[in-house]
PASEBA-1860 file (N, C-alpha, C; in nm, 3 decimals):
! residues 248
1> XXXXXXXX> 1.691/0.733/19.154/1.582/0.830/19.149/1.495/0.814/19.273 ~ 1.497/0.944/19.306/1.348/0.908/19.450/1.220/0.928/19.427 ~ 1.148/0.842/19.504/1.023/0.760/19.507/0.935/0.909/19.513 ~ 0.949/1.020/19.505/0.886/1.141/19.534/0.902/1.207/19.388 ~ 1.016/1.209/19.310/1.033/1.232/19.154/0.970/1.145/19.107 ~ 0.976/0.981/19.118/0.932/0.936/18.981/0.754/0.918/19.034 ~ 0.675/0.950/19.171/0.546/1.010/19.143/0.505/1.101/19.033 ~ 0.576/1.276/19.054/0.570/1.292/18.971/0.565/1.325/18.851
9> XXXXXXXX> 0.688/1.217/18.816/0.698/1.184/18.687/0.651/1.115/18.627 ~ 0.594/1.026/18.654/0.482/0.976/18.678/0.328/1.006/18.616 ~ 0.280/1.085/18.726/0.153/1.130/18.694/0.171/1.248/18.586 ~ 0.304/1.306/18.529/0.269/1.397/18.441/0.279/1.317/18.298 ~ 0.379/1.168/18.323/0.361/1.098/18.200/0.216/1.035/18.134 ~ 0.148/1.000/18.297/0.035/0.990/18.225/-0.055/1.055/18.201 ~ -0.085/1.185/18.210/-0.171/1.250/18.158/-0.109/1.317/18.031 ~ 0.060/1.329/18.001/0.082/1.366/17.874/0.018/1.213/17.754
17> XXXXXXXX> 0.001/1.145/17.811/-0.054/0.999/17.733/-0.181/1.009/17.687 ~ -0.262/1.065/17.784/-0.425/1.098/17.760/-0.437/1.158/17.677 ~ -0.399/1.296/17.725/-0.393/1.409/17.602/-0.368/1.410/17.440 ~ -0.224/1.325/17.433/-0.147/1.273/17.310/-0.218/1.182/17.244 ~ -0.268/1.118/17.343/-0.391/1.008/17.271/-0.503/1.059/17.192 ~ -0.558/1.139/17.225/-0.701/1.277/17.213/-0.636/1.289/17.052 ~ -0.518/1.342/17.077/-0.447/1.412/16.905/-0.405/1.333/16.854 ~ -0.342/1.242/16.904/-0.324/1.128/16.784/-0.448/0.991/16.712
25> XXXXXXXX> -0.583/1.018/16.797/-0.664/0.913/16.715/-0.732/1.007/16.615 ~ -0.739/1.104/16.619/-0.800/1.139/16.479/-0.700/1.113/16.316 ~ -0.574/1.141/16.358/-0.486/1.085/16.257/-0.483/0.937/16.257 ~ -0.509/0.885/16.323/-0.499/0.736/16.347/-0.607/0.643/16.272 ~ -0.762/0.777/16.280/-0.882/0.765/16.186/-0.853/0.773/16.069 ~ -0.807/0.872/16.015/-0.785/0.897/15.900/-0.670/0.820/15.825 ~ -0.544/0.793/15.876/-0.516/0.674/15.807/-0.586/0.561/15.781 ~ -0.636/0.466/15.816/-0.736/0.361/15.850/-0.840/0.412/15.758
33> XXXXXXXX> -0.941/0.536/15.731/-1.023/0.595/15.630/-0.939/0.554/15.534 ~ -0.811/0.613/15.498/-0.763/0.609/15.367/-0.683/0.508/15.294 ~ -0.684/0.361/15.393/-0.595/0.241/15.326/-0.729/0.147/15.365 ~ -0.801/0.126/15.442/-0.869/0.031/15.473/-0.921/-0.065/15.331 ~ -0.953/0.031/15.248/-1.035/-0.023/15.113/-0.962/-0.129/15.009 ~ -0.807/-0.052/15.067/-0.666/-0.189/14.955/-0.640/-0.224/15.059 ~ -0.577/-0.183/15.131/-0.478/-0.254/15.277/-0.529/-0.374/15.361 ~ -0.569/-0.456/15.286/-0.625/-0.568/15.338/-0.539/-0.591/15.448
41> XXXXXXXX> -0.417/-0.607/15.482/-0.374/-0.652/15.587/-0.334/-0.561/15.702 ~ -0.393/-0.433/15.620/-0.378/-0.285/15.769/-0.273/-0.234/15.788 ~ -0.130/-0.287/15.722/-0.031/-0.263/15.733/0.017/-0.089/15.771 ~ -0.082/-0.026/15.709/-0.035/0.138/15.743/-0.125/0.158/15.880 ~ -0.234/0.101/15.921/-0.266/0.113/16.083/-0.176/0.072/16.149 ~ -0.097/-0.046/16.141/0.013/-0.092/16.232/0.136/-0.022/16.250 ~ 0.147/0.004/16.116/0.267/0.128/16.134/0.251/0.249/16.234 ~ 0.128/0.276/16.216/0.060/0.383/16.246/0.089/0.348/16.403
49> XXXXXXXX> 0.049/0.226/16.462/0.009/0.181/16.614/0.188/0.142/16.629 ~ 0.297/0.182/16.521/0.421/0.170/16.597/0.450/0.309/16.654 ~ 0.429/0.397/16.562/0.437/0.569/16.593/0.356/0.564/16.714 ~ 0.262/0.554/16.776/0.198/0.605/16.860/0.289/0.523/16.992 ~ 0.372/0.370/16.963/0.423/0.326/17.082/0.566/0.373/17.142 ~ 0.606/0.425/16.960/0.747/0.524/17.015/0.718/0.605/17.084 ~ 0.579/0.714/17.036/0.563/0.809/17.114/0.530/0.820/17.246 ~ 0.512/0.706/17.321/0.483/0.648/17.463/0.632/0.644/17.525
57> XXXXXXXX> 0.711/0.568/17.465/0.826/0.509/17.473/0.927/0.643/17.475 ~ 0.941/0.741/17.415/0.984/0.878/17.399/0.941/0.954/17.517 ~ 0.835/0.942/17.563/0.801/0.975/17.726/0.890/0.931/17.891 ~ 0.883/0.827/17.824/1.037/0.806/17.951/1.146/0.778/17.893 ~ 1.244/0.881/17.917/1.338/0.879/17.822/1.445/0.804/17.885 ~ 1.429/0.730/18.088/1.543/0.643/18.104/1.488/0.495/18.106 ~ 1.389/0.497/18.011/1.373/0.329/17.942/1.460/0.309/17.845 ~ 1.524/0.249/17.769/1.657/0.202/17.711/1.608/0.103/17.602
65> XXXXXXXX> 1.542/0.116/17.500/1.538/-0.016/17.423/1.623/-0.076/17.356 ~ 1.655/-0.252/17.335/1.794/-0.254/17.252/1.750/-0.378/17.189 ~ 1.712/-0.402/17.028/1.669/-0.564/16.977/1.787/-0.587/16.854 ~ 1.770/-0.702/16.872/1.879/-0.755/16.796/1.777/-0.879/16.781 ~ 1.790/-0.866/16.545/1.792/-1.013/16.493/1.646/-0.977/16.412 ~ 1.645/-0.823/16.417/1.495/-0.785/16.331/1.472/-0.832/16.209 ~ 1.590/-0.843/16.173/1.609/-0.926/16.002/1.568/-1.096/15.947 ~ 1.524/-1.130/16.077/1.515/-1.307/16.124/1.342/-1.307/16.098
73> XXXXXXXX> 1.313/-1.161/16.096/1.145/-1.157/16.082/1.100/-1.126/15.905 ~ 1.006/-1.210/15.854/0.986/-1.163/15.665/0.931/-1.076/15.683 ~ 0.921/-1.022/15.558/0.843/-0.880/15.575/0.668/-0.951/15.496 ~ 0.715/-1.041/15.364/0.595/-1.072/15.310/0.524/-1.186/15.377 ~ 0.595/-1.286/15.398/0.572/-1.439/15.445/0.543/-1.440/15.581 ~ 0.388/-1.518/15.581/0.377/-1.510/15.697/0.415/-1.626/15.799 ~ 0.453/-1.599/15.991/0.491/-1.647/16.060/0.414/-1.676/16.192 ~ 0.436/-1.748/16.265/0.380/-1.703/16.374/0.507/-1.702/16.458
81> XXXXXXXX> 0.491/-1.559/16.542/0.577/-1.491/16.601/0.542/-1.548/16.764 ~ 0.608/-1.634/16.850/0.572/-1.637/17.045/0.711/-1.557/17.079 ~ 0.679/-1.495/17.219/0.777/-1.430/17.237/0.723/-1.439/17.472 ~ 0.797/-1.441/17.529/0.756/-1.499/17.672/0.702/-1.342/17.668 ~ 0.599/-1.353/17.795/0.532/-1.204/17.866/0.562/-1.187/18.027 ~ 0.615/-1.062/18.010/0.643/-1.029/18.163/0.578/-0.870/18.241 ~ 0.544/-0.800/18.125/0.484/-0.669/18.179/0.394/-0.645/18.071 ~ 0.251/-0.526/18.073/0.199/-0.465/18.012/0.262/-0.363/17.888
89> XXXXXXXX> 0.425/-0.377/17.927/0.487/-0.273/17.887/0.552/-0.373/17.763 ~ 0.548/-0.519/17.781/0.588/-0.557/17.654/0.520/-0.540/17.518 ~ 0.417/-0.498/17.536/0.343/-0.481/17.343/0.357/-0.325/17.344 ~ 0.415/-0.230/17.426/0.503/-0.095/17.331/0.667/-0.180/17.301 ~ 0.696/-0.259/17.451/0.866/-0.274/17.349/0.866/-0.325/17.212 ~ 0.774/-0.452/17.263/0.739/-0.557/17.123/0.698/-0.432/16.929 ~ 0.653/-0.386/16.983/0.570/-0.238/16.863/0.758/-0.214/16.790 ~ 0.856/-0.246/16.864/0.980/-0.194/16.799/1.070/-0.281/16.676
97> XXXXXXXX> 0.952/-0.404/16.693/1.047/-0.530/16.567/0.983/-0.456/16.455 ~ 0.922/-0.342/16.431/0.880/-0.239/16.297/0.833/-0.365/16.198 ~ 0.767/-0.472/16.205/0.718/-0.566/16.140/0.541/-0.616/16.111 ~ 0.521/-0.611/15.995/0.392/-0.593/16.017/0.349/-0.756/16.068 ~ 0.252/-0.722/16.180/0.193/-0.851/16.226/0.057/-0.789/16.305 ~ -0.008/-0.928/16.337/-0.139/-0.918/16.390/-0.079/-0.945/16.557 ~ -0.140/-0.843/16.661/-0.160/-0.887/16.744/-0.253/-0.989/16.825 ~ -0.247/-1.096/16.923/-0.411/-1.164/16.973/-0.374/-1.103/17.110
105> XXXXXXXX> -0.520/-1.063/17.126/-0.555/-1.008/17.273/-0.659/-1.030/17.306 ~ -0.682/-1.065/17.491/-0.810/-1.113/17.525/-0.911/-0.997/17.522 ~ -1.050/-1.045/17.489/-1.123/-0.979/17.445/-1.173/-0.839/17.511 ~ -1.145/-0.882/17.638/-1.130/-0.730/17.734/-1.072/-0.566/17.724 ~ -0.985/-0.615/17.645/-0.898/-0.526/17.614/-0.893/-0.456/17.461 ~ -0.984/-0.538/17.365/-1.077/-0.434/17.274/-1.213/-0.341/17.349 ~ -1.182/-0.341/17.435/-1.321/-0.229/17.538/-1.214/-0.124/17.597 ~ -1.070/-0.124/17.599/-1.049/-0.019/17.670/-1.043/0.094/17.561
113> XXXXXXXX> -1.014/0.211/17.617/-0.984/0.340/17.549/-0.910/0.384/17.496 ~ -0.891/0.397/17.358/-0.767/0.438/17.286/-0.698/0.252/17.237 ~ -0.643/0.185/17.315/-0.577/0.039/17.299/-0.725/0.015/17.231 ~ -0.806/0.014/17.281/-0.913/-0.119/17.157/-0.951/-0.077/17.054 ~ -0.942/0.090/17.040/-0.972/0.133/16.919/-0.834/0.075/16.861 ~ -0.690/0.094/16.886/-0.596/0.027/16.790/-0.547/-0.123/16.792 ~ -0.633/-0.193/16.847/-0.631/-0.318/16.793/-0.762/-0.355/16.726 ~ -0.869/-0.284/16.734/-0.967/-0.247/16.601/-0.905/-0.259/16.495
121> XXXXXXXX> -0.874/-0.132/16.499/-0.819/-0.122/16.316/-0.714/-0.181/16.318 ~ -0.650/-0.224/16.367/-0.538/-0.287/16.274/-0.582/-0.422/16.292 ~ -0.676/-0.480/16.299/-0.765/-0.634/16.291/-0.661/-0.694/16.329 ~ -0.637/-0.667/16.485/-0.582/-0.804/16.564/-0.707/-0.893/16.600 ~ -0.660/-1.008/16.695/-0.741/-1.076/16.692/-0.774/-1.132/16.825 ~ -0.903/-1.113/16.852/-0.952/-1.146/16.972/-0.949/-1.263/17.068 ~ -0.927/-1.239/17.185/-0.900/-1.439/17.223/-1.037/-1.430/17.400 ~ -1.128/-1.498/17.339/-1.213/-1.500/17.434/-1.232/-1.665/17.514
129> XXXXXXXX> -1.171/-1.619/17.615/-1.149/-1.760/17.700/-1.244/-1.810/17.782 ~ -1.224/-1.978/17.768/-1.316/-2.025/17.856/-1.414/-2.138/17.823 ~ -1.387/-2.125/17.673/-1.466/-2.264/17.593/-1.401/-2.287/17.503 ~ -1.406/-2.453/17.440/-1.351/-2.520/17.294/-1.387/-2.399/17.182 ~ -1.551/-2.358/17.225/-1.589/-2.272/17.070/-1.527/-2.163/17.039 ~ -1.448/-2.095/17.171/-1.382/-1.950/17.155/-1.282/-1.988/17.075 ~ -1.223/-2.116/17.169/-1.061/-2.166/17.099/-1.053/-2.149/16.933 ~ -1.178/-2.205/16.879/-1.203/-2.290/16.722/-1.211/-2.111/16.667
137> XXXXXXXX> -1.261/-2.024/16.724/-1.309/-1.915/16.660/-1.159/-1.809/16.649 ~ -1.103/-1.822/16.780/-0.974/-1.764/16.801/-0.850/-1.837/16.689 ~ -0.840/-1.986/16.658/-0.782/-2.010/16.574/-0.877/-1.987/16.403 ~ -0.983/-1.972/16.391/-0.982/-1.923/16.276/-1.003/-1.804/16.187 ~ -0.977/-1.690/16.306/-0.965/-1.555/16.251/-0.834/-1.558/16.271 ~ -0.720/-1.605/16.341/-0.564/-1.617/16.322/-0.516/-1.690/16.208 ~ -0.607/-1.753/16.143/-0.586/-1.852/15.977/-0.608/-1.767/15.888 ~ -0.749/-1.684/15.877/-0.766/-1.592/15.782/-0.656/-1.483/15.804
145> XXXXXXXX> -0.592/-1.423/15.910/-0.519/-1.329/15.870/-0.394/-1.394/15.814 ~ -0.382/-1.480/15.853/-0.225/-1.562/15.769/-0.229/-1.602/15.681 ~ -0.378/-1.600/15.617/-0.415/-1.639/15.468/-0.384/-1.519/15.379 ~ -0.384/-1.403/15.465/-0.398/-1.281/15.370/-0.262/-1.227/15.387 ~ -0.185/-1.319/15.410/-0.003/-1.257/15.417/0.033/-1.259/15.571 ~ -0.072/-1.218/15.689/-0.019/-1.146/15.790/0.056/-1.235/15.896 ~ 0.162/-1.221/15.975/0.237/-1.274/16.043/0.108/-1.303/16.214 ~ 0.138/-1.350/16.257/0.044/-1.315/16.415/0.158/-1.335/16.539
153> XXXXXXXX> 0.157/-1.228/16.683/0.227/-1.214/16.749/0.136/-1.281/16.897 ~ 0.197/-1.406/16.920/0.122/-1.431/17.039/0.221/-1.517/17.146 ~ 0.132/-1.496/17.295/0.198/-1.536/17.418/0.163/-1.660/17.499 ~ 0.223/-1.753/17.406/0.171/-1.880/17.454/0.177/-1.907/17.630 ~ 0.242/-1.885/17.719/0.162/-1.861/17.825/0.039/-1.784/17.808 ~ -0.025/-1.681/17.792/-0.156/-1.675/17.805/-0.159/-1.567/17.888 ~ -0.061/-1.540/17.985/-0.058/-1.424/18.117/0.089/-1.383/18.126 ~ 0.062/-1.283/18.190/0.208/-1.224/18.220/0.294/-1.330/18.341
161> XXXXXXXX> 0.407/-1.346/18.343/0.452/-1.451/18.441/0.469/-1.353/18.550 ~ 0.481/-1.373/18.721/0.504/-1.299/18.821/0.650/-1.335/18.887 ~ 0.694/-1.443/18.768/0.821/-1.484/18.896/0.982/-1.503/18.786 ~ 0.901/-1.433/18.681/1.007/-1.439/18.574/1.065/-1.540/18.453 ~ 1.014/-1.681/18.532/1.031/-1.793/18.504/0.895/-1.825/18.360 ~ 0.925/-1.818/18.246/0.801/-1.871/18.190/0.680/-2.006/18.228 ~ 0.577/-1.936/18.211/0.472/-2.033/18.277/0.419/-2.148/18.150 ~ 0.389/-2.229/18.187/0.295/-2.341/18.080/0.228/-2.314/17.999
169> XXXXXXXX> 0.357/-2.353/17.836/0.243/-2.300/17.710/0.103/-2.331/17.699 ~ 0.007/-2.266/17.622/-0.105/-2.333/17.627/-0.071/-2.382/17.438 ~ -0.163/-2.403/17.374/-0.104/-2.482/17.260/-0.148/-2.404/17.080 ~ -0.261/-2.314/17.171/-0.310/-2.230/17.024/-0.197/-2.181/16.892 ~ -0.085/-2.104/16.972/0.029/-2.095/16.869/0.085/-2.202/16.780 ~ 0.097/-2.316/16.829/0.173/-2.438/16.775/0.049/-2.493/16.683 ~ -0.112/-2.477/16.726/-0.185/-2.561/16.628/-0.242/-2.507/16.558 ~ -0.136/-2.328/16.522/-0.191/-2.269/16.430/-0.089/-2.257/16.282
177> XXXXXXXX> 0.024/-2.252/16.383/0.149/-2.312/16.283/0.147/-2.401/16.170 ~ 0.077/-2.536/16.257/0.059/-2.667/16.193/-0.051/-2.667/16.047 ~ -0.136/-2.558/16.131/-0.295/-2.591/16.020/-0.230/-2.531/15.882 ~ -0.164/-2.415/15.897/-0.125/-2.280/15.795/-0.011/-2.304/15.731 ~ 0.098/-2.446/15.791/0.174/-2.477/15.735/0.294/-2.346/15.726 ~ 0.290/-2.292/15.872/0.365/-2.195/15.895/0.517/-2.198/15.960 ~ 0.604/-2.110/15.935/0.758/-2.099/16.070/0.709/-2.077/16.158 ~ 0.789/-2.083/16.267/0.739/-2.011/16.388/0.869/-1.960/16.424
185> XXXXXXXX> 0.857/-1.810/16.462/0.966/-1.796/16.505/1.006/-1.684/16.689 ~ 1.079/-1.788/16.738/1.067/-1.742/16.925/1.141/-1.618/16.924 ~ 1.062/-1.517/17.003/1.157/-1.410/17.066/1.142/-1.411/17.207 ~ 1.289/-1.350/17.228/1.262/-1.344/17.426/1.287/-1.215/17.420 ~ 1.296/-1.173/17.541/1.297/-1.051/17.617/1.310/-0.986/17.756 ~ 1.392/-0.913/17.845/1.394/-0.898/17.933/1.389/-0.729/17.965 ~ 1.352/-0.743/18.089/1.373/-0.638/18.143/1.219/-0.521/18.142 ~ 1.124/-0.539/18.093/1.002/-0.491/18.088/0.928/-0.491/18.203
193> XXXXXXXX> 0.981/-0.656/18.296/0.956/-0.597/18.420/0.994/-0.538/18.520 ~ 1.086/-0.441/18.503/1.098/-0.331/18.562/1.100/-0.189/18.559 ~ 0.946/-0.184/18.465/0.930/-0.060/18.431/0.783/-0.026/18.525 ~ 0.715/-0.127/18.576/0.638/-0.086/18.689/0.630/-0.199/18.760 ~ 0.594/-0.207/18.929/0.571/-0.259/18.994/0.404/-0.339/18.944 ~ 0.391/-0.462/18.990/0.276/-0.549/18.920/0.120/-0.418/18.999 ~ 0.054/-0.427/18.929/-0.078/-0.278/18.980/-0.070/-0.156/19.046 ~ 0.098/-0.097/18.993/0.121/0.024/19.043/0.151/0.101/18.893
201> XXXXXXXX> 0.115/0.270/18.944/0.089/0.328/18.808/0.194/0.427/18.848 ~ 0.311/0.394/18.892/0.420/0.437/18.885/0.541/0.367/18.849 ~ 0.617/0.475/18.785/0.728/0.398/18.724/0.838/0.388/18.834 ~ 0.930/0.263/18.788/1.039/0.184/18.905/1.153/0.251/18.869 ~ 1.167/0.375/18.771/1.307/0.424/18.715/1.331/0.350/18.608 ~ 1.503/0.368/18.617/1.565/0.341/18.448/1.557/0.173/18.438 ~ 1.522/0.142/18.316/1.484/-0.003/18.312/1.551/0.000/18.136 ~ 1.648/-0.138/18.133/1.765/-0.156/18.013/1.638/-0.228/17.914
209> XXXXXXXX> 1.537/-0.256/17.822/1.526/-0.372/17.766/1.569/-0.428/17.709 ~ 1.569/-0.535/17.674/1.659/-0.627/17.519/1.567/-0.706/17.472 ~ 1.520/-0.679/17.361/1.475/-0.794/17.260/1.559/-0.853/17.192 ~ 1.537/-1.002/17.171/1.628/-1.073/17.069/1.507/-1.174/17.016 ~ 1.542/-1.173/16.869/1.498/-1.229/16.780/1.534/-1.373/16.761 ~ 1.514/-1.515/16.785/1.591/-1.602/16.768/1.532/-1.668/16.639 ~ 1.634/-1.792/16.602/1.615/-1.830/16.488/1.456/-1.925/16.433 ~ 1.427/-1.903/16.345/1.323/-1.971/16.294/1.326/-2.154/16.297
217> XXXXXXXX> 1.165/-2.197/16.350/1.163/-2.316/16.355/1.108/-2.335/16.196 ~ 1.180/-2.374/16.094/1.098/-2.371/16.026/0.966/-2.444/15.969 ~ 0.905/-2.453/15.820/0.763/-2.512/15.840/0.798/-2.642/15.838 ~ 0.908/-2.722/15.720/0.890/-2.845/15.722/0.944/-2.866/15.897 ~ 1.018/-2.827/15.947/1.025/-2.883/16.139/0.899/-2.869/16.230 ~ 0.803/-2.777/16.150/0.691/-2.760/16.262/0.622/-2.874/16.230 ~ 0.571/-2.894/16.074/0.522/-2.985/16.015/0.551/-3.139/16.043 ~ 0.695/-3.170/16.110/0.756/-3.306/16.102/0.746/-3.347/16.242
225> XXXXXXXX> 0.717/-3.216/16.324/0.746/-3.228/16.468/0.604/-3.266/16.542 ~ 0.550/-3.365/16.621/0.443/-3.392/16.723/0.388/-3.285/16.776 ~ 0.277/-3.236/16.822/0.254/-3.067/16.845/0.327/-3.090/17.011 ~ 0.292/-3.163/17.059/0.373/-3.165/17.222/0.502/-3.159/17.255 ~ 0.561/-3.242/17.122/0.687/-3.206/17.150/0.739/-3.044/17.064 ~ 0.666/-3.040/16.980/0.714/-2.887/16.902/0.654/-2.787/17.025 ~ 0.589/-2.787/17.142/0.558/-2.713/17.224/0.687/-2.673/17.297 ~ 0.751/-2.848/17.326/0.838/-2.812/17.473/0.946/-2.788/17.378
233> XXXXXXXX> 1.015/-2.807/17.272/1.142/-2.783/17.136/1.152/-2.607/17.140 ~ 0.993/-2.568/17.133/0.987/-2.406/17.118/1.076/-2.349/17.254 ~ 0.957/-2.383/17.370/0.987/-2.360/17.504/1.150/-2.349/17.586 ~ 1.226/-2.507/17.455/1.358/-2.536/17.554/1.442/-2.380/17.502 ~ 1.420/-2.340/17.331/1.501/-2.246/17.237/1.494/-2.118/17.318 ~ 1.353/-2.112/17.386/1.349/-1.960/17.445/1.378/-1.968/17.596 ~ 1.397/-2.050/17.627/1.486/-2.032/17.815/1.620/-2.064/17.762 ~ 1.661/-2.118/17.671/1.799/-2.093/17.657/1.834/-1.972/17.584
241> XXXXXXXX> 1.753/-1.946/17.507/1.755/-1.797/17.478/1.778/-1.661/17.600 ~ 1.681/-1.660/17.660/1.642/-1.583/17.769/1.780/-1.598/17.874 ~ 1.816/-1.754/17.894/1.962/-1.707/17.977/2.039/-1.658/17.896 ~ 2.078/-1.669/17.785/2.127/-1.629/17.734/2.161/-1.467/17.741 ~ 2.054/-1.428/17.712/2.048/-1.272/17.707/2.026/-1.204/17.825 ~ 2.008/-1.275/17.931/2.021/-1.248/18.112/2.191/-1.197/18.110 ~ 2.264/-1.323/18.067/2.412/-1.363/18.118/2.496/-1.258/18.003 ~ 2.412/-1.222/17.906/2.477/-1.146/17.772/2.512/-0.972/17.862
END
C-alpha cells in the first residue's frame, strides 16, 4: 500500500472514530443506567466496551485478528490476567478474549475522551505512579474487584516495549495474585506493533495479530512460589511463549 493511500485512509478512519464515538456513548450511557444497580461487576459495560473495540477494529479491515486458547480464561473465577505490551493498539486486540475483566490504566488516561469515560464505567482501575501510597491504593481497588468475582488484565512491564523484547516486570501483578490467593494466567501477543509507527497517526498497512492464551499458573503454584521467583517463572512461560508464536 502507498504511503499517500494509507494517509488517507487514515485520516478518514479517524474521524469515522470521532463521529462513531458521538453515537455510540449515549448507548454506552444507557447500558451502564440500566445494569449499574445489580451488575456489580459491570459485566454488560465491558461487553459493551468489546462492541465498541470491534467496531474500531472493523474500520481497518487489513488488520487480521487471530487468538487461540480463549477457553484457558473462567468466565466466573477470578484471575489475574499479564499479557507483554507493544502498541496502543493492544487493549482493542486484547477487547477480543470476549472475557469479562477489569482493566488497570495509568491515571492519565481516565481524562481522555471517550477511553476514560469507558474505563469509568466499566470500573477499571487506576494506577497512579510514583509513590508506595499509589502502589497500596492501586493494589487495593484490584482486591476489591477480585473480591467481587472480577478477573484484572494487567502489563507488568508498566510501558509499551520499543524494541520488542519484554522490559522488567514491575511486581504489582504477582503481589496481587498472592494477597487474593489467585491463578495467574500469561498471554502473549504479536504483531500490534505494526499497526502504527511509535507517535504517528497513521497506519503502517496490513498487520497479522495473534493472541495466544497460555496455560494457567495456578493458585496453589503462585501461593508455593517466592514472589521473585514467581516473577521471573511468569516472565520465562511468556518469552517462550512469544517465540513460540513468532516461529508458529
Amino acid at each position: 500500500m502507498s504511503r499517500g493511500f494509507l494517509k488517507v485512509y487514515s485520516a478518514i478512519t479517524w474521524v469515522t472514530m470521532v463521529i462513531t464515538s458521538l453515537i455510540i456513548t449515549p448507548f454506552f450511557l444507557l447500558v451502564w443506567i440500566f445494569t449499574f444497580w445489580w451488575d456489580r461487576r459491570r459485566v454488560a459495560a465491558h461487553f459493551m466496551g468489546t462492541f465498541w473495540a470491534w467496531h474500531y477494529q472493523s474500520l481497518v479491515p487489513f488488520w487480521k485478528l487471530h487468538l487461540e486458547g480463549r477457553d484457558k480464561i473462567p468466565w466466573k473465577r477470578p484471575v489475574v490476567l499479564v499479557s507483554n505490551h507493544r502498541s496502543l493498539v493492544d487493549i482493542l486486540a486484547l477487547y477480543k478474549l470476549r472475557r469479562p475483566f477489569k482493566w488497570t490504566s495509568k491515571a492519565e488516561n481516565f481524562r481522555l475522551p471517550f477511553v476514560g469515560m469507558v474505563l469509568s464505567l466499566t470500573k477499571s482501575v487506576r494506577i497512579r505512579r510514583g509513590s508506595a501510597r499509589a502502589g497500596l491504593q492501586f493494589l487495593s481497588r484490584a482486591e476489591e474487584e477480585m473480591r467481587k468475582g472480577s478477573s484484572i488484565l494487567i502489563f507488568p512491564e508498566g510501558t509499551r516495549t520499543r524494541t520488542g523484547t519484554m522490559r522488567t516486570f514491575m511486581d504489582g501483578a504477582f503481589v496481587l495474585a498472592k494477597k487474593t490467593g489467585s491463578g495467574i494466567i500469561p498471554i502473549v501477543h504479536t504483531g500490534t506493533e505494526n499497526t502504527f509507527d511509535s507517535g504517528s497517526w497513521v497506519l503502517k498497512g496490513r498487520a497479522d495479530i495473534f493472541i495466544r492464551v497460555l496455560d494457567e499458573i495456578t493458585p496453589e503454584e503462585v501461593k508455593q512460589t517466592e514472589l521473585k521467583d514467581l516473577m521471573e517463572k511468569t516472565r520465562q512461560i511468556m518469552e517462550r511463549g512469544l517465540a513460540e508464536l513468532e516461529r508458529d
